[in-house]
C-alpha positions as CSV (number, residue, x, y, z in Angstrom):
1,X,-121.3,-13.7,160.0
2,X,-120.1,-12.4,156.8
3,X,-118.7,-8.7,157.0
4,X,-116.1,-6.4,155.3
5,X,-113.1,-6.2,155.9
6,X,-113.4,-2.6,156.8
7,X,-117.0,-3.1,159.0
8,X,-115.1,-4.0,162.3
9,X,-116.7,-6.0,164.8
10,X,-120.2,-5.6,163.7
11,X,-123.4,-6.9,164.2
12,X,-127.2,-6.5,164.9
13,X,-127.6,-8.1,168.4
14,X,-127.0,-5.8,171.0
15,X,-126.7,-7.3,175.1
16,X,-128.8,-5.5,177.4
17,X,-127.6,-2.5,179.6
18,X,-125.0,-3.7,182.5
19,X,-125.4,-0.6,184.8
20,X,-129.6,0.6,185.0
21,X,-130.4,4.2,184.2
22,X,-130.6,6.6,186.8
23,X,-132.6,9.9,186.7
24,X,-130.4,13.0,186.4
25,X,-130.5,16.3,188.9
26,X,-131.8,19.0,186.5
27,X,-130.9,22.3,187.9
28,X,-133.6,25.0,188.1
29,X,-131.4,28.5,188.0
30,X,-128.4,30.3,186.2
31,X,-126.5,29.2,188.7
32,X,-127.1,25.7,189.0
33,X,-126.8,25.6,185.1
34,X,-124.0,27.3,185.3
35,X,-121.9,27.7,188.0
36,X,-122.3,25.0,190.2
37,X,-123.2,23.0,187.6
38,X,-123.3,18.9,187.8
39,X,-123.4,18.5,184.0
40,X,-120.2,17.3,182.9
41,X,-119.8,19.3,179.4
42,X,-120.4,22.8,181.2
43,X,-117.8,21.2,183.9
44,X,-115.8,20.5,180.9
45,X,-116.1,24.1,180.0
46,X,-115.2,25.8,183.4
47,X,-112.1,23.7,183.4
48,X,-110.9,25.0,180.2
49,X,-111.8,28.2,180.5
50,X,-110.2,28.1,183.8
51,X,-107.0,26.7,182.2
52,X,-106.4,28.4,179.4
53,X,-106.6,31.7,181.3
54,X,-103.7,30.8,183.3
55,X,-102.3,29.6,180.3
56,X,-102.1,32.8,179.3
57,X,-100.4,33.9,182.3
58,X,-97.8,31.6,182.0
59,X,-97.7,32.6,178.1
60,X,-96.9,36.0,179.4
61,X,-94.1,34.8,181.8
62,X,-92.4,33.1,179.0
63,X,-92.5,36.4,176.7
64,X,-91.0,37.9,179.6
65,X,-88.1,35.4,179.7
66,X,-87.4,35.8,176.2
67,X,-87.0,39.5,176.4
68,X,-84.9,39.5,178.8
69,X,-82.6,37.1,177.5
70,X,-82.5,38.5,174.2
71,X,-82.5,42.3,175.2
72,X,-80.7,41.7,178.6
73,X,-81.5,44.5,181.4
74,X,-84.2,46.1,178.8
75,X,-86.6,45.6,180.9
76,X,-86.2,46.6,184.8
77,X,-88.6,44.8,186.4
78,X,-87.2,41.8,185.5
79,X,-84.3,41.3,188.0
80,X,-82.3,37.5,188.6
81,X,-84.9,37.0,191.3
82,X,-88.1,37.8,189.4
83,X,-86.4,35.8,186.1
84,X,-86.2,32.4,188.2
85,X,-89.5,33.2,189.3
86,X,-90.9,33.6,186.2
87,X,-89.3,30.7,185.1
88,X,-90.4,28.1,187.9
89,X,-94.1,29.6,187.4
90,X,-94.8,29.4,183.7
91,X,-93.4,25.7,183.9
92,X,-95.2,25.0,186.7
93,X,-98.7,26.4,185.1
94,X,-98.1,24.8,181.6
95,X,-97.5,21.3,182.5
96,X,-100.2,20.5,185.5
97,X,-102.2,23.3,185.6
98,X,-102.6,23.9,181.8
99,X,-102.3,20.8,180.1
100,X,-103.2,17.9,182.9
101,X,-106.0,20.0,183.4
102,X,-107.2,20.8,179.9
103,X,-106.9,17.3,178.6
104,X,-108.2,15.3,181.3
105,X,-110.6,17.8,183.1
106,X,-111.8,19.9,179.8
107,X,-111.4,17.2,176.7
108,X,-112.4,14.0,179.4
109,X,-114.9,15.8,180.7
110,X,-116.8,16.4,177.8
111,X,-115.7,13.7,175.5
112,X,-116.4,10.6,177.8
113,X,-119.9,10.6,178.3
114,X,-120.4,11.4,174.5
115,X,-118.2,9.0,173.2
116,X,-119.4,6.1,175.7
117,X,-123.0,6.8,175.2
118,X,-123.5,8.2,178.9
119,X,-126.0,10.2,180.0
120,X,-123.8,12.0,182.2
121,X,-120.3,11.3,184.7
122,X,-121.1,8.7,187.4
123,X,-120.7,10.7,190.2
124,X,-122.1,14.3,188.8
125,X,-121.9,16.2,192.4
126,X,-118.2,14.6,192.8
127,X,-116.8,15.8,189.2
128,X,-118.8,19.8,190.5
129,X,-116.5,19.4,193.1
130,X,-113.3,18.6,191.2
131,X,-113.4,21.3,189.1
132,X,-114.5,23.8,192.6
133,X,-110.9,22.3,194.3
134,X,-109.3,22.5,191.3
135,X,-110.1,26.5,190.8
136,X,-109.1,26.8,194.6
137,X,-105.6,25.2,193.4
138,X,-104.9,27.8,190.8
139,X,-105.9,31.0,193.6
140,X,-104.1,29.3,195.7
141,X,-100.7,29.5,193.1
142,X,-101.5,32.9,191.6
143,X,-101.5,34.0,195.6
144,X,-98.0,33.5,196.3
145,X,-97.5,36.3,193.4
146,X,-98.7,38.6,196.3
147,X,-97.0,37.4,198.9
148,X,-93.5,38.7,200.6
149,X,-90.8,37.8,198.6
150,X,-92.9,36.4,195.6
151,X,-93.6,33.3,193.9
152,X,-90.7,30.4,194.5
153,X,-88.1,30.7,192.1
154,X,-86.3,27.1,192.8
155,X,-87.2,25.9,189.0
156,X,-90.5,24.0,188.2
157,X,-88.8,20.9,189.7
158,X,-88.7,22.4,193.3
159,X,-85.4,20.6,194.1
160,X,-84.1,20.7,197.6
161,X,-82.5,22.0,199.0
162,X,-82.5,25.1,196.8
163,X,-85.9,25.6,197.6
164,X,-86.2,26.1,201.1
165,X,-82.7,27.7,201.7
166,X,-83.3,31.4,202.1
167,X,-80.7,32.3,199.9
168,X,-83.4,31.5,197.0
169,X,-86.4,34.1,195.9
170,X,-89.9,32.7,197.7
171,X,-88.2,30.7,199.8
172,X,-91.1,31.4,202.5
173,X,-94.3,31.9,201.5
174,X,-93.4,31.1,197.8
175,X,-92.9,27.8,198.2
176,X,-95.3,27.2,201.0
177,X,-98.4,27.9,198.7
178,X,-96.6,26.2,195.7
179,X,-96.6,22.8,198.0
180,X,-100.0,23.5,199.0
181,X,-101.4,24.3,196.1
182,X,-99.8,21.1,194.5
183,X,-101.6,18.6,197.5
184,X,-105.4,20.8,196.7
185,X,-104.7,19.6,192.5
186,X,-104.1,16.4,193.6
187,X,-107.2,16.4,195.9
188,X,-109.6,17.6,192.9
189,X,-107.8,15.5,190.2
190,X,-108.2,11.8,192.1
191,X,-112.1,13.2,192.5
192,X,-112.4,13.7,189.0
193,X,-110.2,11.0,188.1
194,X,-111.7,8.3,189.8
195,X,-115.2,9.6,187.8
196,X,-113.6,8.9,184.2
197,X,-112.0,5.6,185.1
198,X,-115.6,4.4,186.6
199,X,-117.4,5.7,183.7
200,X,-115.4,4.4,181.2
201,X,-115.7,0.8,183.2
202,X,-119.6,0.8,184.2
203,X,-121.4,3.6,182.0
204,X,-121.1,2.5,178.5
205,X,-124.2,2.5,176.7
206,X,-125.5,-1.0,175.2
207,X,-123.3,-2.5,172.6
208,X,-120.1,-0.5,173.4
209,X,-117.3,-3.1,174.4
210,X,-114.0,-1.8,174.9
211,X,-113.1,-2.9,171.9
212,X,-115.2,-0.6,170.1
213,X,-114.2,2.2,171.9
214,X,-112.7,5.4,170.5
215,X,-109.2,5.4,170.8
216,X,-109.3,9.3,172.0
217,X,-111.5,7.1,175.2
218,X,-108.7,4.3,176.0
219,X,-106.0,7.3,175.9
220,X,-107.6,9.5,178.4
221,X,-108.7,6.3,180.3
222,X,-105.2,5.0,180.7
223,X,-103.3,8.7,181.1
224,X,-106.2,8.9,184.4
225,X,-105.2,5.4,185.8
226,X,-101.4,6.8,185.3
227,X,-102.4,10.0,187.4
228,X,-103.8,7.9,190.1
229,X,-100.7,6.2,190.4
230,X,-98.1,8.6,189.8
231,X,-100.1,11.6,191.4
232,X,-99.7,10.5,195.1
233,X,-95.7,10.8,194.5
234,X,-96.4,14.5,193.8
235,X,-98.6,14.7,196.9
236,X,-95.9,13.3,199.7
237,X,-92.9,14.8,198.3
238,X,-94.9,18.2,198.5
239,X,-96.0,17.3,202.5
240,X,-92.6,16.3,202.9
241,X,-90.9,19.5,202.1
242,X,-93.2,21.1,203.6
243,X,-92.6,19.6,206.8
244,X,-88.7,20.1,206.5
245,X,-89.8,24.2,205.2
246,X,-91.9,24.8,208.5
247,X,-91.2,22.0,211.3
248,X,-87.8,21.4,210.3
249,X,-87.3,17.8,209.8
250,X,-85.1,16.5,207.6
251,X,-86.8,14.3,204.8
252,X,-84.6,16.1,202.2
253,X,-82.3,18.1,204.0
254,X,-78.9,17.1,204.7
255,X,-76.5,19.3,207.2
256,X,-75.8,22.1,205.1
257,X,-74.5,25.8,205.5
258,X,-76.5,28.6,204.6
259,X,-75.1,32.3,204.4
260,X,-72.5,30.9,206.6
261,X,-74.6,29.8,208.9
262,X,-74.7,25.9,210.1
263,X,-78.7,24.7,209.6
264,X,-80.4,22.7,212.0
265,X,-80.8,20.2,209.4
266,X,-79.4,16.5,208.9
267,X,-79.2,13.1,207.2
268,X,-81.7,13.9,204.7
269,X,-81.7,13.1,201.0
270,X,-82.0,15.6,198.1
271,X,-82.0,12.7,195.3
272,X,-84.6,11.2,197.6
273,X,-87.4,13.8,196.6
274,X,-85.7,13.6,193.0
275,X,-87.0,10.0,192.4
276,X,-90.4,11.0,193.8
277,X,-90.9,13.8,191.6
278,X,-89.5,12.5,188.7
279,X,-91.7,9.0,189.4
280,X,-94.9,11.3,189.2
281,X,-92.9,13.4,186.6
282,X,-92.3,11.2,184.3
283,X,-95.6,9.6,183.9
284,X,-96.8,12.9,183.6
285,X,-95.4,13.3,180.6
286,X,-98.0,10.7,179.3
287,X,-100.1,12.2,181.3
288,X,-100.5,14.6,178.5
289,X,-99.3,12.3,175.8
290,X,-101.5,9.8,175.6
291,X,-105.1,12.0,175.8
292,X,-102.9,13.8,172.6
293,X,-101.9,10.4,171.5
294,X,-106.0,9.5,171.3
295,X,-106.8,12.9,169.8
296,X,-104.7,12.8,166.7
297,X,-105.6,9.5,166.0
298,X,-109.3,10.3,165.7
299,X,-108.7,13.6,163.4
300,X,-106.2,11.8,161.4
301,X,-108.9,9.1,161.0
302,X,-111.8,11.5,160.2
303,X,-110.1,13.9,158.4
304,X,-108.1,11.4,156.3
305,X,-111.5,9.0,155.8
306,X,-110.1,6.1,156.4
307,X,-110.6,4.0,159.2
308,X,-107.3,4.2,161.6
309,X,-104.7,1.4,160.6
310,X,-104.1,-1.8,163.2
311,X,-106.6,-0.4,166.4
312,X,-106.1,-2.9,168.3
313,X,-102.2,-2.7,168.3
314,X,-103.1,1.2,169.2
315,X,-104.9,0.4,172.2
316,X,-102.0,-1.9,173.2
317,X,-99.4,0.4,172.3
318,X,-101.6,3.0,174.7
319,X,-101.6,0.8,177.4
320,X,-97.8,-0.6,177.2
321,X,-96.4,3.1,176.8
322,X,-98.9,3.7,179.9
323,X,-96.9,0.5,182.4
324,X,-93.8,1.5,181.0
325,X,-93.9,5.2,181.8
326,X,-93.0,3.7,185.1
327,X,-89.9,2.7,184.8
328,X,-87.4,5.7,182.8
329,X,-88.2,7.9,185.7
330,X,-84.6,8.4,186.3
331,X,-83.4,9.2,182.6
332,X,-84.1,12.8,184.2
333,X,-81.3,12.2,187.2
334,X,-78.4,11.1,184.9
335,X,-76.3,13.4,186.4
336,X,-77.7,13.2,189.9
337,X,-74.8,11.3,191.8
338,X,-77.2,8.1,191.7
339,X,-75.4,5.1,191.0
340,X,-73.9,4.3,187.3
341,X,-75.9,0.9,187.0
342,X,-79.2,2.5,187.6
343,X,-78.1,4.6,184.5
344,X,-77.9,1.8,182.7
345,X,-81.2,0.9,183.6
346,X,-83.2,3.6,182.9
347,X,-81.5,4.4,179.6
348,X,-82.6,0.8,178.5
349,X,-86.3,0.9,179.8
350,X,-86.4,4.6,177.6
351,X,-85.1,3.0,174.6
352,X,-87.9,0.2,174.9
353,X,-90.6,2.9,175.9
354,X,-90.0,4.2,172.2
355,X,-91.4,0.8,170.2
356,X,-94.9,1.4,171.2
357,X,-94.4,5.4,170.9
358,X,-92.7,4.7,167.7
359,X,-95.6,1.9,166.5
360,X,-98.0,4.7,167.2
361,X,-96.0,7.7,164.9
362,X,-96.2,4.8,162.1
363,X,-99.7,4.0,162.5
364,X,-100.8,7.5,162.1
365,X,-98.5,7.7,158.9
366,X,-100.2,4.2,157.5
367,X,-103.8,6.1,158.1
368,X,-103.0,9.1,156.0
369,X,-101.4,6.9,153.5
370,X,-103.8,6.6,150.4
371,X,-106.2,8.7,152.6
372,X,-108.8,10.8,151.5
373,X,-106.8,13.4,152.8
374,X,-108.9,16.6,153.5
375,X,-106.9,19.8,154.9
376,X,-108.8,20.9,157.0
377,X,-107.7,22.8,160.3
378,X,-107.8,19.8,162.2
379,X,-106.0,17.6,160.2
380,X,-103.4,20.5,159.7
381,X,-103.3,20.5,163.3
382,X,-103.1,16.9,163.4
383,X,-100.1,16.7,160.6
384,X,-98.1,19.3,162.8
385,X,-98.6,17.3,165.8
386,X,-97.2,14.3,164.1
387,X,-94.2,16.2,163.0
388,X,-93.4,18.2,165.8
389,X,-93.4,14.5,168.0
390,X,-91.3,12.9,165.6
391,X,-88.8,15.7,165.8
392,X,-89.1,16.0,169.9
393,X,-89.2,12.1,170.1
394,X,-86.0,11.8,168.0
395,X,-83.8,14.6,170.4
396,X,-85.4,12.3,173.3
397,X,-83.3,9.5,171.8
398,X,-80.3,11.1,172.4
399,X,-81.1,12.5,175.7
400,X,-82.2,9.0,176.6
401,X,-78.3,7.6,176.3
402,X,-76.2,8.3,179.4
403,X,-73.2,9.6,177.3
404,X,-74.9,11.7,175.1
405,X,-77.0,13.3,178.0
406,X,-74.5,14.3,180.3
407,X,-72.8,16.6,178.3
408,X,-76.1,17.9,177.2
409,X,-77.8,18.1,180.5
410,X,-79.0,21.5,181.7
411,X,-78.4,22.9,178.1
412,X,-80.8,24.6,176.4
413,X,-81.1,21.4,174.1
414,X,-83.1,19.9,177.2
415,X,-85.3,22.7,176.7
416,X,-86.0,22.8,173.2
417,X,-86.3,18.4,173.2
418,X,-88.8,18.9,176.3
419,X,-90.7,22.0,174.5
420,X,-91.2,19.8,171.4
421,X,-92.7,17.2,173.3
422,X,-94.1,18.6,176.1
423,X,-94.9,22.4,174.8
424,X,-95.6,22.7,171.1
425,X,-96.9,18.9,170.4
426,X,-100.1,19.2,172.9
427,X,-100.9,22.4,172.2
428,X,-101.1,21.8,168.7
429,X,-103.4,19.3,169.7
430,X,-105.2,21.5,171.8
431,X,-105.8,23.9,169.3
432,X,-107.0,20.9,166.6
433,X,-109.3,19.4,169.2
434,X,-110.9,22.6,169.6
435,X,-111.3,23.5,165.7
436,X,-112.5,19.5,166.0
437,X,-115.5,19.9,168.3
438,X,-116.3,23.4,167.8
439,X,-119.3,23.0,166.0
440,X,-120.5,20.0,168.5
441,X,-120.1,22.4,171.8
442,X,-121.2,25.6,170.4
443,X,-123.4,24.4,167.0
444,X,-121.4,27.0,164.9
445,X,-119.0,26.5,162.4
446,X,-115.6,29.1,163.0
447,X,-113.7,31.5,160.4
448,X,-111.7,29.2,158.3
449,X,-109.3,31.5,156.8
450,X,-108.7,32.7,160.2
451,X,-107.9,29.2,161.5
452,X,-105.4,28.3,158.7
453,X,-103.7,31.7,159.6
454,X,-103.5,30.4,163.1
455,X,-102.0,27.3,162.5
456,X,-99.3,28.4,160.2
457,X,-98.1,31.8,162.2
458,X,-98.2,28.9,165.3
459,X,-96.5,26.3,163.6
460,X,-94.0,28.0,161.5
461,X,-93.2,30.8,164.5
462,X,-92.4,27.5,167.0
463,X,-89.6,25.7,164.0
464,X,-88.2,29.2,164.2
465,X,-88.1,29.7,167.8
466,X,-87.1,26.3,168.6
467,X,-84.8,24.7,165.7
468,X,-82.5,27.6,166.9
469,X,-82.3,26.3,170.8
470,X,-80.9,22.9,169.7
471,X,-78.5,24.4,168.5
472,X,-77.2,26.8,171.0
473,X,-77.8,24.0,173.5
474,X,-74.9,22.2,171.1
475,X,-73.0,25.2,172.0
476,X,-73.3,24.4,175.7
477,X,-75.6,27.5,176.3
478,X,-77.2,26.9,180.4
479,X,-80.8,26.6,180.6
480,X,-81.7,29.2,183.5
481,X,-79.3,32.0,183.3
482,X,-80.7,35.4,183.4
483,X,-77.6,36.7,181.2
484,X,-74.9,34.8,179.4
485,X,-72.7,38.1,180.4
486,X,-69.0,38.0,178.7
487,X,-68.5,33.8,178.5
488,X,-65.5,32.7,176.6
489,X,-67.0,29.5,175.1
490,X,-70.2,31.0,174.2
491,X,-69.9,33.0,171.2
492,X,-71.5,36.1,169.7
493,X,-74.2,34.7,167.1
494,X,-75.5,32.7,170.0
495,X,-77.1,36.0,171.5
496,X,-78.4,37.0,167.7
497,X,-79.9,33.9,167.6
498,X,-81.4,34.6,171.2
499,X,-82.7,37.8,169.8
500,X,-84.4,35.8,166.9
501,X,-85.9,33.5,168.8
502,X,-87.4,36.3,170.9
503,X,-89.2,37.7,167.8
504,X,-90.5,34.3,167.1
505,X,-91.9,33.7,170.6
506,X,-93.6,37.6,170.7
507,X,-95.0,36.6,167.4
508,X,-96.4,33.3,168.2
509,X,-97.8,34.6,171.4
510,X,-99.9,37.3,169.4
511,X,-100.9,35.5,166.7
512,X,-102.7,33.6,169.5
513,X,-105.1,36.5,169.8
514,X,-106.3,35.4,166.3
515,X,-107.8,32.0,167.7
516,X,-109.5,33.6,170.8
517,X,-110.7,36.1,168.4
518,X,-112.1,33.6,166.2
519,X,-113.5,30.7,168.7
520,X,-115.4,34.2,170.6
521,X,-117.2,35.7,167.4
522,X,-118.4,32.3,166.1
523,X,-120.1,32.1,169.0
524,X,-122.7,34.1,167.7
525,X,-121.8,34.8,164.0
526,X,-120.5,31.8,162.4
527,X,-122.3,29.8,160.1
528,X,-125.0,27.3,161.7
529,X,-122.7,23.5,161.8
530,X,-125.7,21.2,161.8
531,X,-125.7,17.9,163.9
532,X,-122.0,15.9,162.1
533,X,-120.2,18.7,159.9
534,X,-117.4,16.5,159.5
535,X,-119.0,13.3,158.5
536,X,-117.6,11.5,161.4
537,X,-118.5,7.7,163.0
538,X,-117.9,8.3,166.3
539,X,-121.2,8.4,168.6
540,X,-121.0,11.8,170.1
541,X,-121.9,13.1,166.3
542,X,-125.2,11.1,166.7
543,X,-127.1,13.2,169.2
544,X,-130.4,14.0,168.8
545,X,-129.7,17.9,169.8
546,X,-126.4,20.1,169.1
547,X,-125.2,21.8,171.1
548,X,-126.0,18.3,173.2
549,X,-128.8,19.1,176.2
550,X,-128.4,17.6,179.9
551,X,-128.6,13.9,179.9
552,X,-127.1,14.2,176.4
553,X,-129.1,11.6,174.2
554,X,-132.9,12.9,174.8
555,X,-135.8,9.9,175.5
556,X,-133.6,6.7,175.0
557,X,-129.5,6.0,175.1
558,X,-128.4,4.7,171.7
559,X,-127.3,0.9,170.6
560,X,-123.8,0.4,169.5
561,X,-123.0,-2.1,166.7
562,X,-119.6,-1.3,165.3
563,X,-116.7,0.1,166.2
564,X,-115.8,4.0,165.9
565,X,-113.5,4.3,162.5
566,X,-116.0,2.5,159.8
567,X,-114.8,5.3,157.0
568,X,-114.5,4.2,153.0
569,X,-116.4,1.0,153.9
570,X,-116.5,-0.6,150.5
571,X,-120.1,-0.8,148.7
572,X,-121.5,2.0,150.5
573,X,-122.7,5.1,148.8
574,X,-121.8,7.4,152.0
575,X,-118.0,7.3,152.8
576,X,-118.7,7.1,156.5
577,X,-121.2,4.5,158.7
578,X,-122.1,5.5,162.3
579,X,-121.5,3.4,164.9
580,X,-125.2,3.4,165.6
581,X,-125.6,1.6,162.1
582,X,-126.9,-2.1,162.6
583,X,-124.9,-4.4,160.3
584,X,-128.0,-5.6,158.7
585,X,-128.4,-2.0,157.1
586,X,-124.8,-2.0,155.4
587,X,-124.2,-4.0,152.6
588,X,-121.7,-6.7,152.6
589,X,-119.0,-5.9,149.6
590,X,-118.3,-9.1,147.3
591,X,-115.1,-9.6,147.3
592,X,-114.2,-7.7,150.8
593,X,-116.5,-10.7,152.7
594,X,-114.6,-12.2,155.5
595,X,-115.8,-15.1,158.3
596,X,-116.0,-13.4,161.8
């Protein structure tokens, strides 16, 4: 069959359905619609919602932090106890709670079905419950606020012993409700999990290979296989410490003295639950990754109109970075005690974890280039994602190499290279995914002007607050300390330079009332968006209703016959076909005809 070059894998036949339809539970109250609601874009919804409100939380921790170091003692409430607390908390919240979370329970949720051409999730009354154990998770954390002694304050990474030894703030309840409010996430995640992995696999509508499959799909398909794996790590290492905490075993205790006191404890191993956090820890970096990884490449693509450069090394690169993320674990332990050759190891499998990442960055690049490039908020979004990865991917490189990292370790360099990365990159994503689909969830168009203010107080306020930290880190400035105090090596601009990163941060953090300003009064004011605002391919623009009803597609589920990125297709008089398009209905260019 004769097609373009750009027309990818198209055609008119269409195989019948694998999987039959099955009739969907309409609910018949508020609260079934609602609140306990089995349809998996108001699931979507509760999850972010949910997220983004502790988000804020841990927003306000990390003001807090600032403050005090920049302003040291201004504030009295903030104490070396209450400082480590914040500081375990608002890491804590913004990697699982806030970004596993958001990406996988609030962008998979909603995106899959759509973007698959499902009705709904596979298991509707499983994916309720996900988000129901998931809420229970975050009460669960925000409890141990209210409990004697606080919140833990052993660091986001929970070491041992630190964080049982009663020397340390929470070091009773605090980390008792942490551990258990780790094993509940894990509980609601695999239930949720196991729902996108099985749709993706058995509820694509007729016509939709994998190979035709958005990339945003194969990203948050792999990144839930990679939390499946990696997530159980999380789950026995929190049981575990738990048991050494309240029965007093020794999993990761070794015989120790505490307040000169000889502990019952013996012949455990702290490096033990080091590997087992850091083997779900570091896959959870692409954990977030790769869901962001999918995201940009479908604004870039839509934004840019032009359809995304080499797709199928993208899904490969997806699904190599995904098996690899397996084995750098330990790039985090360089100065653990483990043994040398293992750093050897790890700092070779972290250098070969770059090609894909790196194959991805230039992919992204070779869409934009000769791109219809429109700049709009999500492609600005999308442009300061790319950016800000390149930037965070290249400090990575250095903290990847043995040498380099040990001297650097526990600096604030760490911090501003896992920031980058891990902070500022997703939730630029966030925020463009959201400006994206915004007129798909809600039917409404937002506040333009508004949004471009948003992204460039965000994007220029994080440069400013985070350019800075690489620097200090340089210096040999510790990550952690409530005060520098009077340190000979450390010298005076590096405290100006905390006090200007402290403006930056209060800035960025109220410039953030801007977007919840915006994304709340569209709701009911902005202009009407109609059914595919941006022009896009993809099949969740096709709907016969927007904002998309229960069941999603009305009478009948739609036919696929193309891929998801057919933009600037040569001979057409739109710059865009839909993957709904038969190939029969687009007319072959003549001197774009290739044999597939």
């Amino acid at each position: 069959m004769a097609l373009t070059d750009a027309t990818h894998d198209a055609q008119d036949f269409v195989p019948p359905a694998e999987v039959a339809e099955e009739e969907l539970y309409h609910p018949k109250t508020w609260l079934g619609k609602y609140v306990f609601s089995q349809d998996a874009k108001i699931i979507a919804l509760q999850y972010s919602i949910t997220a983004m409100g502790v988000g804020l939380l841990a927003l306000v921790l990390s003001v807090l932090m600032r403050i005090q170091l920049a302003w040291p003692g201004a504030v009295s409430f903030i104490t070396p106890d209450a400082y480590i607390q914040f500081v375990t908390m608002h890491g804590m919240i913004m990697v699982i709670y806030l970004l596993t979370a958001l990406f996988l329970g609030g962008f998979g949720n909603y995106l899959i079905p759509l973007m698959v051409g499902a009705r709904d999730m596979v298991f509707p009354y499983v994916n309720m419950i996900s988000y129901w154990v998931y809420l229970l998770a975050v009460l669960v954390l925000l409890a141990s606020f209210f409990t004697p002694g606080g919140p833990t304050g052993s660091g986001w990474t929970l070491y041992p012993p630190q964080a049982i030894l009663p020397g340390t703030p929470g070091s009773g309840w605090g980390i008792t409700l942490m551990c258990i409010s780790l094993g509940i996430f894990v509980v609601g995640f695999t239930m949720g999990g196991l729902n996108y992995v099985v749709t993706v696999l058995q509820a694509r509508t007729r016509g939709m290979t994998l190979m035709r499959m958005p990339l945003t799909v194969w990203a948050i398909f792999t990144a839930t296989i990679l939390a499946l794996l990696a997530f159980p790590a999380l789950l026995v290492s929190a049981i575990m410490m738990s048991l050494d905490n309240l029965l007093g075993t020794s999993y990761f205790m070794p015989a120790i003295i505490s307040l000169g006191q000889q502990l019952d404890y013996s012949g455990g191993s702290p490096v033990l639950f080091q590997h087992l956090f850091w083997f779900f820890g570091h896959p959870e970096v692409y954990i977030v990754a790769l869901p962001a990884f999918g995201i940009i490449s479908e604004l870039i693509s839509v934004h840019a109109r032009k359809n995304i450069f080499g797709y199928r090394l993208m899904v490969w690169a997806i699904v190599v970075i995904g098996g690899l993320s397996f084995v750098v674990w330990a790039h985090h332990m360089y100065v653990s005690g483990m043994n040398p050759y293992f750093g050897f190891f790890f700092a070779t499998t972290t250098l070969i974890i770059a090609v894909p990442t790196a194959i991805k960055v230039y992919n992204w690049v070779l869409t934009l280039w000769r791109g219809n490039i429109r700049l709009t908020v999500p492609m600005l979004f999308a442009i300061g994602f790319v950016f800000t990865f390149i930037n965070g991917g290249l400090t990575g490189i250095f903290l990847g190499n043995v040498i380099v990292d040990v001297p650097l370790s526990d600096t604030y360099f760490v911090v501003a290279h896992f920031h980058m990365v891990m902070g500022v990159s997703p939730v630029l994503v966030v925020f463009g995914a959201i400006y994206h689909w915004y007129p798909k969830i809600t039917g409404r168009m937002y506040n333009e002007t508004l949004a471009k203010w948003h992204f460039w107080l965000t994007f220029l306020g994080t440069y400013s607050l985070y350019l800075p930290m690489h620097y200090i880190g340089f210096l040999g400035v510790p990550r952690r300390y409530f005060a520098m105090g009077d340190t000979a090596f450390i010298p005076e601009s590096a405290q100006a330079l905390n006090a200007s990163m402290t403006i930056s941060a209060l800035a960025i953090a109220v410039t953030q009332i801007l977007f919840i300003y915006n994304i709340i009064v569209s709701l009911k004011k902005g202009e009407p968006a109609g059914p595919n605002p941006w022009k896009a391919t993809s099949l969740e623009w096709s709907t016969p209703d927007t904002p998309p009803k229960h069941g999603n597609w009305g009478h009948s589920l739609p036919e696929v016959h193309r891929w998801a990125y057919d933009y600037s297709v040569p001979g057409q008089v739109k710059d865009y076909v839909m993957q709904i398009v038969p190939a029969s209905e687009v007319p072959v260019g003549r001197d774009h005809g290739v044999e597939h």
